[in-house]
C-alpha positions in Angstrom: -59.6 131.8 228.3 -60.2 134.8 230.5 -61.1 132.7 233.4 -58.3 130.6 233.1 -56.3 133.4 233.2 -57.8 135.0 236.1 -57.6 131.8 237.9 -54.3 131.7 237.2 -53.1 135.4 238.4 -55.5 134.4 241.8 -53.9 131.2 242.3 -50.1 132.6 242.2 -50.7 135.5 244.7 -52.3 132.6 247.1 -49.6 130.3 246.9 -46.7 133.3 247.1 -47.8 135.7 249.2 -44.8 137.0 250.0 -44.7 138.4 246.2 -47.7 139.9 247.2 -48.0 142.9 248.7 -50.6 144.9 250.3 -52.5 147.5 247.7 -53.3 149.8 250.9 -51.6 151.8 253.5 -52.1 150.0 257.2 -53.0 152.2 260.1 -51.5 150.5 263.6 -52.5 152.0 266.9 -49.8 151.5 269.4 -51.7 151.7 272.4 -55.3 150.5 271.3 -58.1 152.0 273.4 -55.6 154.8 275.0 -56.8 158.2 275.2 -53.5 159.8 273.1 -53.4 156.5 270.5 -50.4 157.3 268.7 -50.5 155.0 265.6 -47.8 154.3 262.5 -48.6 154.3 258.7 -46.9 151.2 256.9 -47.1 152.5 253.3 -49.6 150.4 250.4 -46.3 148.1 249.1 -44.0 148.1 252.2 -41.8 145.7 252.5 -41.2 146.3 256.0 -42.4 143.9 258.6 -43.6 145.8 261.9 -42.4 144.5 264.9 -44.1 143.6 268.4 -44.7 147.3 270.2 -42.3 147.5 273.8 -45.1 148.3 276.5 -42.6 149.8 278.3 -40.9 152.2 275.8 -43.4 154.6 274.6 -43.9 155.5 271.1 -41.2 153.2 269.8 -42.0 151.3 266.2 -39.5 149.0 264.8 -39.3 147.1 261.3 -37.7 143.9 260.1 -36.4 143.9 256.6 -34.0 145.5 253.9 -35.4 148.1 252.3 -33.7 151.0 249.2 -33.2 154.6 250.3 -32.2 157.6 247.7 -31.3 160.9 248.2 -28.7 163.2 250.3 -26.4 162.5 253.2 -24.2 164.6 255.2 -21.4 162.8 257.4 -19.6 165.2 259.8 -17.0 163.3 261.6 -15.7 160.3 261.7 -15.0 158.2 264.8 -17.0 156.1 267.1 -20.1 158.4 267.3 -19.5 159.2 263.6 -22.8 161.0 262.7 -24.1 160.2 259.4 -27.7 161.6 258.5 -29.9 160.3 255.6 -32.2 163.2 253.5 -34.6 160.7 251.8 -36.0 161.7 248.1 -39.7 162.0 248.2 -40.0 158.5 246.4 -37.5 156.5 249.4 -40.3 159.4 252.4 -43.1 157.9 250.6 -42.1 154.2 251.1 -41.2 154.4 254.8 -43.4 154.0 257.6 -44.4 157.0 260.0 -46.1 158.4 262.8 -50.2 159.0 261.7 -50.2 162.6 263.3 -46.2 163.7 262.2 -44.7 164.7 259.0 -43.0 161.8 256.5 -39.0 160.8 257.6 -37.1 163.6 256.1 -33.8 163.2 257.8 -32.9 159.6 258.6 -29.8 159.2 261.7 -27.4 156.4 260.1 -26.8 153.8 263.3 -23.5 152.6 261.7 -21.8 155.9 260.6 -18.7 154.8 260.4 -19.7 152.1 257.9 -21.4 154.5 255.8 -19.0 156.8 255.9 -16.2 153.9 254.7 -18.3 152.9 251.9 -20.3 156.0 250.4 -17.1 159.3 251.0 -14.9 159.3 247.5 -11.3 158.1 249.4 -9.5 161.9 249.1 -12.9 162.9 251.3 -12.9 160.0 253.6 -9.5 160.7 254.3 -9.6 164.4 255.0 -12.8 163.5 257.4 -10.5 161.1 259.2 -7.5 163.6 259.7 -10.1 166.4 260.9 -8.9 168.6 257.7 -12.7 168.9 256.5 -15.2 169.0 258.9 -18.2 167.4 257.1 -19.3 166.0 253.6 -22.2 166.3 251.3 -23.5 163.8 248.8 -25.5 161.9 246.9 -26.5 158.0 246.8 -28.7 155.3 246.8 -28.4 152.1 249.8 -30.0 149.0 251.1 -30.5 149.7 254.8 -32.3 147.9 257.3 -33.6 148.1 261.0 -35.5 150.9 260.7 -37.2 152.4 263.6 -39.1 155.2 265.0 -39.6 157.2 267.8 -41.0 160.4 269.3 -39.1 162.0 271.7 -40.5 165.9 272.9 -43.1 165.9 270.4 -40.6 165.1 267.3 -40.5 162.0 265.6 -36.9 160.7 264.5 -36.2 158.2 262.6 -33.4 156.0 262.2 -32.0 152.9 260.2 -29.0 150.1 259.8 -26.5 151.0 256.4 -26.1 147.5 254.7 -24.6 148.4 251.2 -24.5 150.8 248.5 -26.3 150.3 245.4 -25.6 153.7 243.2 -22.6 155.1 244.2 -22.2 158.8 245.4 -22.5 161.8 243.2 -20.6 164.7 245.4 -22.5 167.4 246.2 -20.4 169.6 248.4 -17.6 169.2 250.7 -17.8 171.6 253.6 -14.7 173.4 254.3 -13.1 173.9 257.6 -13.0 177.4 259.2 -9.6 178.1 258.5 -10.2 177.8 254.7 -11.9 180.0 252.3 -12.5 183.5 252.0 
């Protein structure tokens, strides 16, 4: 019976492997055989697909597919460069891919700000953003975002992704006030 069984569980992850994902982290060298091989972790479990390197863009890593982030944002403006950043929980750093010889993602730029910013500020706060009256926003939520990619630019590595949808809506941290209010 135990065989069968086994046989079974082996035969399933054969014919789906796309249910099947890899127990252990991969290690991908850019640049193979270069001096300064820069390489990116992909995560055991990633559902991230890694995408061709650019020769001619430098450290540059970029992923196919949706993936869940949690945690903290902060959007502080709101027009066509609305800047939207992403503060992943420790559970959404450990998923992500990242640079072998940097830090995890720990701030995240949002591509689509102004999408994010529609769909994750509470109305009052998404209208005050809009008008200028408050200056920037705090919160908390968890999205589906996608096209994530990474770069290192002056020895940093940023990070950066595609806003698709909201899955837990936002729990308001803080709303920054403007200058002209407060004490």
């Amino acid at each position: 019976m135990r065989r069968l069984v086994a046989l079974f569980a082996m035969l399933s992850v054969i014919a789906i492997p796309g249910l099947a994902q890899s127990p252990k982290q991969r290690v991908v060298e850019l640049y193979p055989g270069v001096e300064y091989g820069t390489a990116i972790v992909i995560p055991a479990g990633s559902k991230l697909e890694l995408l061709p390197f650019k020769s001619d863009m430098g450290p540059l890593a970029e992923f196919r597919g949706q993936f869940t982030l949690s945690g903290t944002y902060l959007v502080d403006s709101y027009d066509p460069d609305t800047s939207a950043t992403f503060f992943p929980d420790k559970k959404s750093r450990n998923s992500l891919p990242y640079w072998r010889d940097r830090s995890r993602p720990t701030e995240i730029y949002i591509n689509n700000g102004m999408a994010f910013a529609d769909a994750v500020l509470p109305q009052e706060k998404l209208r005050m953003v809009k008008a200028g009256t408050l200056p920037a926003v705090r919160g908390r939520v968890t999205i589906i975002a996608e096209d994530f990619s990474t770069s290192i630019e002056c020895d940093a590595a940023s990070y950066s992704a595609r806003f698709v949808m909201v899955v837990r809506p936002d729990r308001q941290i803080a709303a920054i006030p403007s200058e002209d209010e407060g004490c």
